[in-house]
C-alpha positions in Angstrom: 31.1 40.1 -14.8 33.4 38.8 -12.3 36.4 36.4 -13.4 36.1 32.7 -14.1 38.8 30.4 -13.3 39.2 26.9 -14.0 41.8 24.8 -12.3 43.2 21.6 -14.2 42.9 19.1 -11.2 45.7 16.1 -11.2 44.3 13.0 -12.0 40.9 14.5 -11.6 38.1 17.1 -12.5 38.8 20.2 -13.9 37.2 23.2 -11.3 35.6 25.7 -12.3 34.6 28.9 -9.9 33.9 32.4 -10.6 30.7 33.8 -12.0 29.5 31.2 -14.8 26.8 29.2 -16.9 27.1 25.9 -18.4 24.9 24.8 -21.5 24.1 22.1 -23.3 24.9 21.6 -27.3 20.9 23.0 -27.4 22.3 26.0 -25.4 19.7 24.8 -22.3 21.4 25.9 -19.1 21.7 23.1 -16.1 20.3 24.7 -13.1 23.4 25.1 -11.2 21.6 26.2 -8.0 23.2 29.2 -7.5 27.2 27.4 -7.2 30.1 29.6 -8.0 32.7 26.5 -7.8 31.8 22.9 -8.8 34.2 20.3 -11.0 33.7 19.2 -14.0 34.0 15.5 -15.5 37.5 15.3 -17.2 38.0 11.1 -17.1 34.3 9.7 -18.6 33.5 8.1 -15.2 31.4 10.0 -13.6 27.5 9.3 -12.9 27.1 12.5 -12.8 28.2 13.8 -16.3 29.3 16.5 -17.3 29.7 17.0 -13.0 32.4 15.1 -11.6 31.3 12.8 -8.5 34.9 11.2 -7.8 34.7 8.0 -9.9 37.9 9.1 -11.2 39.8 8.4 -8.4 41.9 5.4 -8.4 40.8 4.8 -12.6 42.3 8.4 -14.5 45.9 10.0 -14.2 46.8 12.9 -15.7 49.7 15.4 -14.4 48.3 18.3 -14.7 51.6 21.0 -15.7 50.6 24.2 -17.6 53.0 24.6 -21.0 52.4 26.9 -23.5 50.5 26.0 -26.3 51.8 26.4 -30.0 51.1 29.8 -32.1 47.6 30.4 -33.2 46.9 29.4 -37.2 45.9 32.0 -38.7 
């Protein structure tokens, strides 16, 4: 399986390409029509949800700055 990457957008969708499937919570896949990169719906606006179709501009900020996150509870 080739490498999925997803890109935390600023003030927008988070993209995802590489070789992937998205599910619902019933585990039925959307039919992605054969895409390798698409965004996904980070800000709730989208018509399109969970696919991001630009609502967010203008209406969702976010700085998107990677940090490490804290140890893992074990």
């Amino acid at each position: 399986m080739a490498n999925t990457k997803i890109t935390v957008n600023p003030n927008g969708s988070l993209k995802i390409e590489g070789d992937f499937e998205i599910v619902d919570n019933q585990g039925n896949a959307y039919g992605l029509q054969g895409r390798t990169t698409l965004g996904l719906c980070r800000c709730g606006h989208s018509n399109n949800k969970p696919f991001c179709d630009g609502s967010h501009r203008g209406k969702f900020e976010h700085e998107a700055v990677a940090f490490d996150l804290p140890p893992r509870k074990v």
